[in-house]
N, C-alpha and C positions, 0 to 999 in steps of 0.2 A: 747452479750450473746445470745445464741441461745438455746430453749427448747424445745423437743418433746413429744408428747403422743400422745397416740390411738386418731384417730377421727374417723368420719363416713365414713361408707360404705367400712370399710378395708384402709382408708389413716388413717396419718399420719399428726397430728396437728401439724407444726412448729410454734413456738414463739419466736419474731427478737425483743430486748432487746436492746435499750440503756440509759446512764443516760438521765434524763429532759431535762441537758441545756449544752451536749457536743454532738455534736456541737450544739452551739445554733438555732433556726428558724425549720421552716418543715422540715420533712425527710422523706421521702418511702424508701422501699426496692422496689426494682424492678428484675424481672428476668425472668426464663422459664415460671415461674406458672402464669405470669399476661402479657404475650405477650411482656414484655420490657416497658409495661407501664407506667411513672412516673404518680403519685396522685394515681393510685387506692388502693394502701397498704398504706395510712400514718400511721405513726405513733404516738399514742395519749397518752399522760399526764397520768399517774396511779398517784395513793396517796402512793403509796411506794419510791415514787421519782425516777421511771423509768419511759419512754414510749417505746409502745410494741402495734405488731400489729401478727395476729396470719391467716397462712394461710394455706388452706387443699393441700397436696402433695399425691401421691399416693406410700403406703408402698416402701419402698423398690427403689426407684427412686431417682436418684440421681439429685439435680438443680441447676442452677448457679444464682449466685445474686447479686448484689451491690445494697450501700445504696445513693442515692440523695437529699443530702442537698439545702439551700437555694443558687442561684444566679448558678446554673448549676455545684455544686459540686459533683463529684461524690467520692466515700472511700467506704474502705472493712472492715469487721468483722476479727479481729483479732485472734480471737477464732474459726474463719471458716478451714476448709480444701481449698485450693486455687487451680484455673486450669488457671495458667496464672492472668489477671487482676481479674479473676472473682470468689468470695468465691465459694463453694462446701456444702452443705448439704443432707445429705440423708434420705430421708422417711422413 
């Protein structure tokens, strides 16, 4: 699940959503907004029985992302708009 609202400076808060323990172990998102990164977005345990990591995009800007599980797995948001392997969200 993916969710947005206003953030600062005229971006666009995105919030990347999945249950606790599918798939089980760490996961980041990774994509435009963190260089391709892996670990700088984990994603962390809430008490609603989701984990959810929340990153600034700029309005209106479209980025590409997947999610990195444990042991070099890589999987996409279902609920994403897709360009090829790689989910789609816009600012």
């Amino acid at each position: 699940m993916i969710r947005r609202a206003r953030g600062g400076e005229g971006g666009t808060r995105v919030t990347f959503c999945l249950p606790v323990d599918e798939p089980a172990g760490t996961v980041s998102v990774v994509g435009d907004f963190n260089d391709w990164q892996p670990g700088r977005h984990t994603l962390v345990r809430r008490s609603n029985g989701m984990r959810s990591v929340a990153v600034n995009v700029p309005s209106g800007e479209t980025v590409r992302f997947r999610y990195l599980g444990e042991n070099g797995v890589w999987f996409d948001d279902d609920a994403a708009d897709h360009d090829g392997e790689n989910g789609l969200v816009t600012g």
